[in-house]
Backbone as a ProteinNet text record, in pm:
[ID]
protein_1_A
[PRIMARY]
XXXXXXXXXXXXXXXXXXXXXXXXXXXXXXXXXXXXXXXXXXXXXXXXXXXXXXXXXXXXXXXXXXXXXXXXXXXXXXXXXXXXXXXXXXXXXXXXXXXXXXXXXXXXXXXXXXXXXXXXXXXXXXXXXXXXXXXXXXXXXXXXXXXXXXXXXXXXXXXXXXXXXXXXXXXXXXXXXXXXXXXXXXXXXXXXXXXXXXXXXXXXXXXXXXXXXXXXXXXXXXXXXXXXXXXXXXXXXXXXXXXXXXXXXXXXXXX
[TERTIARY]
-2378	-2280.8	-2308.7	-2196.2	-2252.5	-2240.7	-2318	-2388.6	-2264.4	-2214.8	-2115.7	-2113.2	-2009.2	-1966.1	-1828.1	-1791.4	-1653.6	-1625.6	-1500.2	-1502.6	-1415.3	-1370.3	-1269.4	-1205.6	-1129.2	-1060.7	-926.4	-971.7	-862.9	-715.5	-595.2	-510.7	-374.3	-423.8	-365.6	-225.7	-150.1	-17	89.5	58.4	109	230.9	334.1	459	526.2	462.2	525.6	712.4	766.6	859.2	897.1	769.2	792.9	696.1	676.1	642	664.6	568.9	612.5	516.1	603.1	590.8	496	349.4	287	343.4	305.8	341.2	197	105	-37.7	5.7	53.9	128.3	127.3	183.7	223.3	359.7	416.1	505.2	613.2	675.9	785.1	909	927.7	1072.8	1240.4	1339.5	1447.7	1448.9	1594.1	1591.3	1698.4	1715.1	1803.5	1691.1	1554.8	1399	1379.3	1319.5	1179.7	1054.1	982.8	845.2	761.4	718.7	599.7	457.7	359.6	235.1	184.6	101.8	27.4	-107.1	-179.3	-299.7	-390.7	-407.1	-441.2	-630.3	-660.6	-816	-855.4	-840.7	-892.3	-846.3	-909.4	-887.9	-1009	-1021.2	-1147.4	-1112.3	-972.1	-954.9	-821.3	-817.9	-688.6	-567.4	-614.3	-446.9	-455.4	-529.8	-526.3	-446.8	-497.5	-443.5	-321.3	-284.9	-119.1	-23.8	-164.7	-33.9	-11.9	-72.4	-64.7	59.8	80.6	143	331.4	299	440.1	461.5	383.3	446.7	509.7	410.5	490.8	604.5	643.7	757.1	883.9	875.4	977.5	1034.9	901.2	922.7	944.7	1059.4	1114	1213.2	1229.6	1308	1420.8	1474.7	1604.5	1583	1496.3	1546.6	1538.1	1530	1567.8	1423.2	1299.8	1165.7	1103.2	1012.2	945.1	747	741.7	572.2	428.5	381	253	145.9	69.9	-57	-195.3	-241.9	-389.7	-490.8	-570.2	-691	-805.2	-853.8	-981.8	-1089.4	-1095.5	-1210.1	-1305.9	-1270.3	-1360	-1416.8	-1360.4	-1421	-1362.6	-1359.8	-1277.7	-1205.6	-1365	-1338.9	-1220.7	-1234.1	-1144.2	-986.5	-963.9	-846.4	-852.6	-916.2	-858.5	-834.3	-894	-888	-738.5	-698.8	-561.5	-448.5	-485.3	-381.4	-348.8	-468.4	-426.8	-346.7	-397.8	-348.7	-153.8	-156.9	-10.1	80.6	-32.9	14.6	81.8	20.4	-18.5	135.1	139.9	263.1	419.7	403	489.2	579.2	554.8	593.9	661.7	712.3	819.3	785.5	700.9	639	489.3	389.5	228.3	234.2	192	138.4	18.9	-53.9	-202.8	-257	-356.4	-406.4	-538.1	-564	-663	-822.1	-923.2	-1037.6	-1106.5	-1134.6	-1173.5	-1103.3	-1192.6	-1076.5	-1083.3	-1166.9	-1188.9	-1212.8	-1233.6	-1258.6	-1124.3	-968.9	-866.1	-797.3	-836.3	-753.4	-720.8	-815.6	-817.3	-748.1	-711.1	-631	-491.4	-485.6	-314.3	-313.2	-343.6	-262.2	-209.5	-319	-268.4	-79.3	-115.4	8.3	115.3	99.1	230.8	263.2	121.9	178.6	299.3	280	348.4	469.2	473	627.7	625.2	520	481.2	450	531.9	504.4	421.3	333.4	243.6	268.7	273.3	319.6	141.6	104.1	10.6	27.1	-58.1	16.8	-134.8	-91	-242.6	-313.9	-376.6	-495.9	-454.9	-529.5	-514.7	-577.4	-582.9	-694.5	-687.7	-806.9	-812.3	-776	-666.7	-682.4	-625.1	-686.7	-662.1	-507.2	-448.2	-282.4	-195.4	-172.9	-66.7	41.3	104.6	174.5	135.9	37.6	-27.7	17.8	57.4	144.3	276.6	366.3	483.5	515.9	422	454.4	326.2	321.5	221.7	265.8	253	326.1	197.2	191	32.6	16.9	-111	-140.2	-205.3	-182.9	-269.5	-391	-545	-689.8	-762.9	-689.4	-768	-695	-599.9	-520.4	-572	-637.5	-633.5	-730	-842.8	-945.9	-1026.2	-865.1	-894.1	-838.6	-752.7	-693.7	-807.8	-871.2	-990.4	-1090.4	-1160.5	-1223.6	-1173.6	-1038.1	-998.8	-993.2	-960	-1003.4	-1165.5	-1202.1	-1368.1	-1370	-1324.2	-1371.3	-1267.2	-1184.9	-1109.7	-1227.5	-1270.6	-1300.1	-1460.1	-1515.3	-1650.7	-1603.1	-1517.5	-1520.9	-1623.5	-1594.5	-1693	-1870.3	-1880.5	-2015.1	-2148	-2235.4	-2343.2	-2488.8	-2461.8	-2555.8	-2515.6	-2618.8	-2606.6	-2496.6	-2425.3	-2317.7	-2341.9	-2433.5	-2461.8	-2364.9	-2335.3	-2244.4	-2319.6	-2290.2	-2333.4	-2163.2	-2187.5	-2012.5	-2060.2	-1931.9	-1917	-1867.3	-1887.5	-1803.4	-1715.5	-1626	-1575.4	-1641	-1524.5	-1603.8	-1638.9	-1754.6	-1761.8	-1733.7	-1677.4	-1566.7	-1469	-1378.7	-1243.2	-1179.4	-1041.4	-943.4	-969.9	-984.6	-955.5	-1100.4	-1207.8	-1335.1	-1356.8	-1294	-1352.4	-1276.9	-1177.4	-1102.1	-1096.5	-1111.3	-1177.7	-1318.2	-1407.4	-1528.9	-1543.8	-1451.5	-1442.3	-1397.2	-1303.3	-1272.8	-1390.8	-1443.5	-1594.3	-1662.7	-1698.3	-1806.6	-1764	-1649.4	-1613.7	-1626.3	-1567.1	-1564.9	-1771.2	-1835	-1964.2	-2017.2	-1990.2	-2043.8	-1959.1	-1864	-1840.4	-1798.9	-1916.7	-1947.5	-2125.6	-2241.6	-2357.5	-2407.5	-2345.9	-2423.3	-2366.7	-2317.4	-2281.8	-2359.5	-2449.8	-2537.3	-2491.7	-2483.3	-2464.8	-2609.3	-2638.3	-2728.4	-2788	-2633.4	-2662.1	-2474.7	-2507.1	-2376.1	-2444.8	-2334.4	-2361.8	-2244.8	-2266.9	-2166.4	-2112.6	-2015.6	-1999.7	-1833.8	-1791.8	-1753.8	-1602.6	-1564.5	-1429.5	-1446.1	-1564.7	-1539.1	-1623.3	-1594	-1666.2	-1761.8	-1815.5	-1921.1	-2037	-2014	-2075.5	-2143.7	-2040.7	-2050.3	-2167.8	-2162.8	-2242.8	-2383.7	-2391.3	-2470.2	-2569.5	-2501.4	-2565.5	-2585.3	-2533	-2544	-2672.7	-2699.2	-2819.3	-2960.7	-2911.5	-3009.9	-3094.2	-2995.8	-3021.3	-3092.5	-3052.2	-3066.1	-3175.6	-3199.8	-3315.3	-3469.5	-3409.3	-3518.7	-3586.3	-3521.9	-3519.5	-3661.9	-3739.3	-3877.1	-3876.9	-3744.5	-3734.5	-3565.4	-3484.1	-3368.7	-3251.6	-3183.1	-3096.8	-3024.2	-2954.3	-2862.9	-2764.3	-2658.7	-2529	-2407.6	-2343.7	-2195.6	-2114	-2128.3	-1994.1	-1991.3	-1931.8	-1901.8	-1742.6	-1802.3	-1689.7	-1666.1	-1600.9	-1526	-1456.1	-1420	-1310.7	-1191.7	-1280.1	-1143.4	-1128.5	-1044.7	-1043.6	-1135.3	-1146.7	-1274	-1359	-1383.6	-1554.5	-1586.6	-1532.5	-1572.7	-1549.5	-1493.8	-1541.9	-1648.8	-1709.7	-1863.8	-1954	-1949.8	-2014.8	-2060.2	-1927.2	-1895.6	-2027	-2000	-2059.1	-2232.6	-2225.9	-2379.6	-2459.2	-2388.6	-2427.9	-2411.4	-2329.1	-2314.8	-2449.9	-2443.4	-2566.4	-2738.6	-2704.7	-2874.2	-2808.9	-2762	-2740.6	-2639.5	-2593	-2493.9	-2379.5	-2330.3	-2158	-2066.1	-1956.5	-1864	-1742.7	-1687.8	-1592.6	-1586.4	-1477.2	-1492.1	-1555.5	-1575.2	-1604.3	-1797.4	-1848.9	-2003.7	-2099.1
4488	4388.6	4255.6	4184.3	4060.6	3985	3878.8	3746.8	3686.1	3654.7	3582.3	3541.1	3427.6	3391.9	3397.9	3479.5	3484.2	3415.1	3278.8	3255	3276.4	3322.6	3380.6	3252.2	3220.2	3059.2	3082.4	3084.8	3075.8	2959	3014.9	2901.7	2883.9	2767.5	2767	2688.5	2828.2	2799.7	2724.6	2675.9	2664.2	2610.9	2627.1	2505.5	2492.1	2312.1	2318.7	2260.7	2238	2219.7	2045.1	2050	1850.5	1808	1656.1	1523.1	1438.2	1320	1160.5	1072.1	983.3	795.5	747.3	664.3	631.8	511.8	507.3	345.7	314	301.1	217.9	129.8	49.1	-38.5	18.2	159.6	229.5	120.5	68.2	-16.6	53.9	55.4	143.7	158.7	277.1	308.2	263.2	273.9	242.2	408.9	393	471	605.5	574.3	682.2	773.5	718.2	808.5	844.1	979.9	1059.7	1054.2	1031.3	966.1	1124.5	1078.4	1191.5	1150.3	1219.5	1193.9	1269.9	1236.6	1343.9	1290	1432.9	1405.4	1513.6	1412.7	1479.2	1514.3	1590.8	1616.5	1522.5	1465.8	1383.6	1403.1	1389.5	1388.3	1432.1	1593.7	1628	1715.1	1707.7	1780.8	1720.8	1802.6	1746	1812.3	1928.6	2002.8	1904	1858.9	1801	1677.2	1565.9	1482	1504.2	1635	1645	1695.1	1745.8	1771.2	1650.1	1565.1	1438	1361.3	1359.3	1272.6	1395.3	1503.8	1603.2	1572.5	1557.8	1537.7	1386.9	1286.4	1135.3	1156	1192.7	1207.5	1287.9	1310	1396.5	1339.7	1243.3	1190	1038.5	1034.5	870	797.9	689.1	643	682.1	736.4	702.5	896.8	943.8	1103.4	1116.9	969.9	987.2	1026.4	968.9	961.4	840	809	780.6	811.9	764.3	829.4	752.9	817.6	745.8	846.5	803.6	865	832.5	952	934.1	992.5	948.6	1043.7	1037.8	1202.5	1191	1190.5	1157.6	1192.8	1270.7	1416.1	1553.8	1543.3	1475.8	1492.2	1499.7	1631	1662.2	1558.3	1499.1	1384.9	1264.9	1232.3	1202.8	1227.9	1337.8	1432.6	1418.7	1456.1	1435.6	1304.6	1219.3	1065.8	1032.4	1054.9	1034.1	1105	1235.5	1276.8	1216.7	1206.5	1122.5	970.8	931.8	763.6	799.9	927.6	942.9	988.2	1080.5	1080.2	908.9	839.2	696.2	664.8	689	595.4	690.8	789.9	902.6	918.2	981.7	1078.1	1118.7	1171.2	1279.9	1432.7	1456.9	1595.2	1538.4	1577.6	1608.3	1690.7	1667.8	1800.3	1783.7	1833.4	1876.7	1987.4	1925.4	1967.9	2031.6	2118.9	2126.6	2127.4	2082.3	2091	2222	2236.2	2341.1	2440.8	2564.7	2664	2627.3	2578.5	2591.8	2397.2	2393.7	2290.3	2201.5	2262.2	2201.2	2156.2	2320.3	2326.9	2206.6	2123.7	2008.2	1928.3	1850.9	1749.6	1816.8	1940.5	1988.2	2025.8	2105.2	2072.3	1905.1	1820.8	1661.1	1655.3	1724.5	1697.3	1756	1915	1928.2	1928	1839.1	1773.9	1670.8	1630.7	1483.5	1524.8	1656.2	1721.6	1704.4	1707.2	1622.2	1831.7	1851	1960.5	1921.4	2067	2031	2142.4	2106.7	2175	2199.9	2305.5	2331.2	2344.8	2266.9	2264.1	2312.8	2453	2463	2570.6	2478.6	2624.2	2646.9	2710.4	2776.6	2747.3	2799.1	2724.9	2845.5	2846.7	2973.7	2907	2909.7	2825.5	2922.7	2937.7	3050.5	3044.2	2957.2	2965.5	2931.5	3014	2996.3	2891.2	2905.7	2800.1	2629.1	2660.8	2488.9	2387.7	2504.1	2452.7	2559.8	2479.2	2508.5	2631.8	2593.6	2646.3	2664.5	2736.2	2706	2739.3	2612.5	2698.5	2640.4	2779.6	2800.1	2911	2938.6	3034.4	3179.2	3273.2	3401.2	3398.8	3342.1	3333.9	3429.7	3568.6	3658.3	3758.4	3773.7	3801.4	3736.7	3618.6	3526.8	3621.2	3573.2	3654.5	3742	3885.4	4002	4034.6	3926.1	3907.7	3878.2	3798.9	3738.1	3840.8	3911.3	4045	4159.7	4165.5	4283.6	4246.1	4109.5	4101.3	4087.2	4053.5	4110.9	4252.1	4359.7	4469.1	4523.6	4436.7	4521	4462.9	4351.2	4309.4	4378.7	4442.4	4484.8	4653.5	4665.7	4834.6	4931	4877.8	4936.9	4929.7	4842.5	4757.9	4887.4	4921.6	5028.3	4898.8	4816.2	4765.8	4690.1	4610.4	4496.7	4395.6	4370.1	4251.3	4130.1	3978.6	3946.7	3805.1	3778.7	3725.2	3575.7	3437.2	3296.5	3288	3246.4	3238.9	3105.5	2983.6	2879.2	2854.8	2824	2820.9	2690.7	2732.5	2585.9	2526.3	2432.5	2382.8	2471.1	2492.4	2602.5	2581.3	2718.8	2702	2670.1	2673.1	2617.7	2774.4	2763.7	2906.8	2956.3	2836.4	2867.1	2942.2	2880.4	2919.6	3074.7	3091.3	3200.1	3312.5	3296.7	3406.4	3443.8	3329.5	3370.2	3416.9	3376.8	3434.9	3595.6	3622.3	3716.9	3802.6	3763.7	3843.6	3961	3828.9	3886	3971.6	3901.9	3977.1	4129.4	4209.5	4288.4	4351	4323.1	4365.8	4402.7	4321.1	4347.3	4447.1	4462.1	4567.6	4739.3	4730.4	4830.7	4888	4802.5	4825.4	4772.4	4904.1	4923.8	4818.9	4816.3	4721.8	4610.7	4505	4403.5	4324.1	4240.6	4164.5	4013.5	3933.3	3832.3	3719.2	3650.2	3623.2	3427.5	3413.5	3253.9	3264	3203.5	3138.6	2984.8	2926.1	2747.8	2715.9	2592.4	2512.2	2402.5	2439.9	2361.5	2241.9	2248.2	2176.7	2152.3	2260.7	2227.3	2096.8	2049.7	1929.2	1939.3	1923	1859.3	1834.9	1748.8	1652	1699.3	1777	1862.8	1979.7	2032.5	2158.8	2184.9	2045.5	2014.8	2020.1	1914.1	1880.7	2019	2111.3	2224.7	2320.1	2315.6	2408	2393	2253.8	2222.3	2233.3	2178.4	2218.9	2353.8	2491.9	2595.4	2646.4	2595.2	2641.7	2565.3	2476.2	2456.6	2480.3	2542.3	2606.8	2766.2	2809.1	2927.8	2944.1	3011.3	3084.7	3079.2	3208.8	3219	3179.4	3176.6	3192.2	3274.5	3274.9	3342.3	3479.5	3547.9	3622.9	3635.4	3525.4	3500.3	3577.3	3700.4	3729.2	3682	3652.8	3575	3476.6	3352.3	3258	3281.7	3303.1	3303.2	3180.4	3089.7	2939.9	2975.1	2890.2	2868.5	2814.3	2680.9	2624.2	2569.3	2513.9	2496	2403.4	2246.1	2169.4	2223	2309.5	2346.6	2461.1	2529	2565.8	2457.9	2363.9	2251.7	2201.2	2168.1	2116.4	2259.4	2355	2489.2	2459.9	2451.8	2499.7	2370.7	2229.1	2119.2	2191.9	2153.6	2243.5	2337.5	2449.2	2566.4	2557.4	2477.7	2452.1	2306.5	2260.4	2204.7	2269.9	2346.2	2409.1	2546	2531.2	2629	2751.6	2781.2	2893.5	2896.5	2996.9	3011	3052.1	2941.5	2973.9	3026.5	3121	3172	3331.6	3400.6	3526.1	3446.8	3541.8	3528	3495.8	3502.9	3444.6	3580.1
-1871.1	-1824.4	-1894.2	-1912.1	-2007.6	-1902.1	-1949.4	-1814	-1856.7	-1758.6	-1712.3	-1601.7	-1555.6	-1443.6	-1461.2	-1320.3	-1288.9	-1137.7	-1190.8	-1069.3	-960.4	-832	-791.6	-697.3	-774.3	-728.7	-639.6	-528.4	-448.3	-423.6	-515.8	-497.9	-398.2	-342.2	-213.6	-232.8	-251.5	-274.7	-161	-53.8	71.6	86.7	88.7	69.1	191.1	204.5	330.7	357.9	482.8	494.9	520	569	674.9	607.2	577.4	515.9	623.1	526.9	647.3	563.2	572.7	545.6	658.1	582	680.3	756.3	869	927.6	1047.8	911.1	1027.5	1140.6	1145.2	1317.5	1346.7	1390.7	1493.4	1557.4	1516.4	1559.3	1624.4	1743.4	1786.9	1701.7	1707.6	1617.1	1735	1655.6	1704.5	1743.2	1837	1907.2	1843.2	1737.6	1630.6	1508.7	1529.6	1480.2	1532.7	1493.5	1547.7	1557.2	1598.4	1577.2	1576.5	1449.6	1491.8	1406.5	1487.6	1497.4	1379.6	1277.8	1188.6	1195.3	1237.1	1248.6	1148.1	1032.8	891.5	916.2	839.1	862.1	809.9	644.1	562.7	431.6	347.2	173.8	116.6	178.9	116.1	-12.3	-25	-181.5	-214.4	-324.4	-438.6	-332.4	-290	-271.4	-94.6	-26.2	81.4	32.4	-31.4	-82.4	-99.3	-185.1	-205	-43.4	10.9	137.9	218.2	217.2	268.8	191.8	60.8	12.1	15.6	6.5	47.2	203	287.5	396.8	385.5	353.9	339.7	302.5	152.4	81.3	130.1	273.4	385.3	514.4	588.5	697.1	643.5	625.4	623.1	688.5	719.8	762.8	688.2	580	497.4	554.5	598.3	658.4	800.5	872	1004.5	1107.7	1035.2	1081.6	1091.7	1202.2	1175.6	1158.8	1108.2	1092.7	1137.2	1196.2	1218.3	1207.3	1110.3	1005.8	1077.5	1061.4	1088.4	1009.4	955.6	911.4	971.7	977.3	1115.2	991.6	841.7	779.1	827.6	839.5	853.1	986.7	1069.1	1225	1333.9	1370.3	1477.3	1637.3	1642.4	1710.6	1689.7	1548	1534.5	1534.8	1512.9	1536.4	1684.7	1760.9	1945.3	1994.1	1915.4	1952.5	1936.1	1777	1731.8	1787	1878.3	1953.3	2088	2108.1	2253.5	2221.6	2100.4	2082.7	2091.1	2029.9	1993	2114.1	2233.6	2338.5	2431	2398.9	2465.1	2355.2	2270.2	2211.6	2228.3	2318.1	2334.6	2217.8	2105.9	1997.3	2021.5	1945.8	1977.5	1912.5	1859.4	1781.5	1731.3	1750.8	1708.2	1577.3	1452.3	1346.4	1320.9	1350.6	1324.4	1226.9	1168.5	1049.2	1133.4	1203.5	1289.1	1182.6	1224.4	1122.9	1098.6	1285.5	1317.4	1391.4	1475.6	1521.9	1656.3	1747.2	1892.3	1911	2028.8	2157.2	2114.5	2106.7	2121.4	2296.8	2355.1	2446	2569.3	2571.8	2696.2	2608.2	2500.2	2466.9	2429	2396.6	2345.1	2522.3	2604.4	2749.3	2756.1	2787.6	2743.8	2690.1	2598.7	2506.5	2590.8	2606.5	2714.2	2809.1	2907.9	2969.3	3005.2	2858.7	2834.1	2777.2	2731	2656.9	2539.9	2464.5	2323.7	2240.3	2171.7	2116.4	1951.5	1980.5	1920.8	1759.6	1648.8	1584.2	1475.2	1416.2	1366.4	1190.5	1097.7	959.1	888.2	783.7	735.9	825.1	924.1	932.5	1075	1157.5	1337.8	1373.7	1471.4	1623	1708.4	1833.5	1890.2	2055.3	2104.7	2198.8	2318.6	2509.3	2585.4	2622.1	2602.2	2611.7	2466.8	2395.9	2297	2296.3	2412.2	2428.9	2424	2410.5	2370.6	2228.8	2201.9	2006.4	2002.1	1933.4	1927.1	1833.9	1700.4	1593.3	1499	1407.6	1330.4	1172.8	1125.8	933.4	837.6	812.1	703.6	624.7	582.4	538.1	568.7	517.6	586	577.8	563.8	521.3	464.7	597.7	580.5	468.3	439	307.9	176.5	193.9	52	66.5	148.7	132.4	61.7	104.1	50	-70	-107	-231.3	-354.9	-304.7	-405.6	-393.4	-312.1	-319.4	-426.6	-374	-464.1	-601.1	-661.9	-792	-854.2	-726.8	-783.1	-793.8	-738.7	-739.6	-861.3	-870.4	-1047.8	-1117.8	-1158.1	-1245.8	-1284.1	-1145.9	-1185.3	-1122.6	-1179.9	-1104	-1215.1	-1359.2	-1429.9	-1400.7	-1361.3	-1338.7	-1319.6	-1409.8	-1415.9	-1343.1	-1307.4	-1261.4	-1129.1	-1050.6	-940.9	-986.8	-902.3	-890.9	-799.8	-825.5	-785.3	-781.9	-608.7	-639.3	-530.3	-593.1	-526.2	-412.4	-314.6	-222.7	-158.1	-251.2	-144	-71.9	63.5	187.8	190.4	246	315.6	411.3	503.2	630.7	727.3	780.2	869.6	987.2	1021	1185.5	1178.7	1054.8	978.7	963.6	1024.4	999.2	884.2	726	635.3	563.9	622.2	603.2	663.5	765.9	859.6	779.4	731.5	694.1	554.2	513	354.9	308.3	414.7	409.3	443.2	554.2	624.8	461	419.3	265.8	193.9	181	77.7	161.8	275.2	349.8	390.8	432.3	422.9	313.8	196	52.5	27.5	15.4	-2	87.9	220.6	288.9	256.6	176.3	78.9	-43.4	-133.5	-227.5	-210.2	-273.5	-220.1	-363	-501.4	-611.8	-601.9	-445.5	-460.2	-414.5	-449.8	-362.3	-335	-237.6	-173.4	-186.7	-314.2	-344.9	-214.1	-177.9	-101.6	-31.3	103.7	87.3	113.2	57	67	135.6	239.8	249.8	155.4	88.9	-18.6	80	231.3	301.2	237.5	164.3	63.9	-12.7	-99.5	-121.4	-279.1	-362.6	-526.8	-500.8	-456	-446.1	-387.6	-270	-197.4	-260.8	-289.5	-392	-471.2	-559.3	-642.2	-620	-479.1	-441.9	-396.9	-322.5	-276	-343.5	-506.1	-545.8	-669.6	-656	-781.4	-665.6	-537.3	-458.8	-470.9	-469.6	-400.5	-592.4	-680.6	-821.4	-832.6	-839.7	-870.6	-733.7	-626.6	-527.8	-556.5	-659.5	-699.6	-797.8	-751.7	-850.1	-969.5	-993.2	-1134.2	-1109.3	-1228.5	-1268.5	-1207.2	-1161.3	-1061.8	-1156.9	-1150.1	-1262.6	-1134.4	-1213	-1132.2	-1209	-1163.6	-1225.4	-1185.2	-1010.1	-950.7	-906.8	-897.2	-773.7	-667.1	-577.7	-483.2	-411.5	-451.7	-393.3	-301.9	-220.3	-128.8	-95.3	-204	-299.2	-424.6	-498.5	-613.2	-614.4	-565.2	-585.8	-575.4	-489	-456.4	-552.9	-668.8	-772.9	-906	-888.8	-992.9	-949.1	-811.8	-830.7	-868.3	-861.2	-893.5	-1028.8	-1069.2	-1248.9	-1306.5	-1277.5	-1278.3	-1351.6	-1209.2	-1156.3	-1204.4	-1251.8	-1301.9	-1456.1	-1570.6	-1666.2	-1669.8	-1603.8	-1626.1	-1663.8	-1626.9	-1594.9	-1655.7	-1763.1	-1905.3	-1920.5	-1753.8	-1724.1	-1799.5	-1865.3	-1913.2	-1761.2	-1789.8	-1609.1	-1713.1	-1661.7	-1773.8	-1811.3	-1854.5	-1971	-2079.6	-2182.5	-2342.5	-2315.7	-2220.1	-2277.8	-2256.6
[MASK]
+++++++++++++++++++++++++++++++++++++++++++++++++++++++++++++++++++++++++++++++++++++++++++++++++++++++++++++++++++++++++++++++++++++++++++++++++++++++++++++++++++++++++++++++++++++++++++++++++++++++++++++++++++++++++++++++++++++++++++++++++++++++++++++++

């Protein structure tokens, strides 16, 4: 087998339907808007960034919205804080970018209490009444998942030796984490020459990535023999690539 790295880059095609124009005041809208609440995770990647700026570019006043923006920068806390604030300014629709999958259920009751429907954008949540969110428009996880597995297993079906593969996680306890991990980890428990050499939290983020991945490479005895990286997302195999081209690896066919 030639030393290579193959990386299995999950691209998160997601297209959504709704946008929105920030309005930090929170200033009350006239009574011919919709107010709705977005309660974004953060800007821990490029395609986050872009869903932030596709939703702006939808919810506008000139389309009969108004918007009030939040970013919880990667902390859930923050996300429950900003729902309740939006409860307090009575909204008219919640979209949540949920971070994680669980400890929603006491602030979305909150919400319908108040008649405030709660709409879910991106990832899920595990919550004991369904009815706590209106809607949810996203992606399948556990499909990408097995999507990115099965092109590992074309790509090494020949493979006369061990298939050793590095897997960076996303945020852990994240729909998108759980179900894309869930991918591989299935896939490796059948096939017997696949070995699972680290998972890292690489937190969906570049920087991170990087960070954990020069960590775990340079903790190593001898030299690792890496064929795969399994990312989670597109940044978090650019801090990989970083990382691993640093300390002499080919990321790529042809090496």
């Amino acid at each position: 087998m030639r030393r290579r790295i193959l990386f299995a880059l999950l691209t998160l095609g997601l297209l959504l339907s709704a946008a929105c124009t920030a309005d930090p005041a929170g200033e009350p809208a006239g009574e011919d808007l919709i107010v709705i609440g977005m309660c974004q995770v953060g800007a821990e990647s490029d395609w986050r960034v872009a869903n932030s700026e596709s939703m702006k570019a939808v919810f506008t006043e000139a389309n009969g919205y108004r918007l009030l923006f939040d970013d919880a920068r990667q902390k859930q806390e923050n996300q429950i804080t900003a729902i309740r604030k939006f409860i307090q300014q009575q909204v008219d629709c919640i979209l949540l970018m949920p971070l994680c999958v669980t400890g929603w259920d006491s602030v979305l009751q909150e919400a319908k209490a108040a008649g405030i429907p709660v709409i879910l954008v991106d990832r899920t949540i595990e919550v004991a009444d369904d009815s706590l969110y209106a809607a949810h428009v996203g992606s399948d996880f556990c499909w990408e998942g097995e999507q990115a597995a099965a092109w590992l297993e074309e790509t090494f079906q020949d493979a006369n030796g061990p298939v050793n593969i590095l897997h960076i996680q996303g945020t852990l306890g994240s729909s998108a984490q759980l179900g894309r991990s869930a991918g591989l980890e299935q896939a490796v428990q059948t096939h017997e020459n696949w070995t699972l050499l680290a998972q890292l939290d690489g937190d969906f983020t570049q920087a991170k990535t990087y960070e954990v991945t020069c960590q775990w490479l340079d903790s190593q005895s001898e030299r690792p023999e890496i064929h795969a990286v399994y990312c989670e997302n597109d940044n978090a195999a650019f801090g990989a690539i970083q990382a691993l081209e640093e300390r002499g690896y080919h990321c790529g066919e042809g090496g």
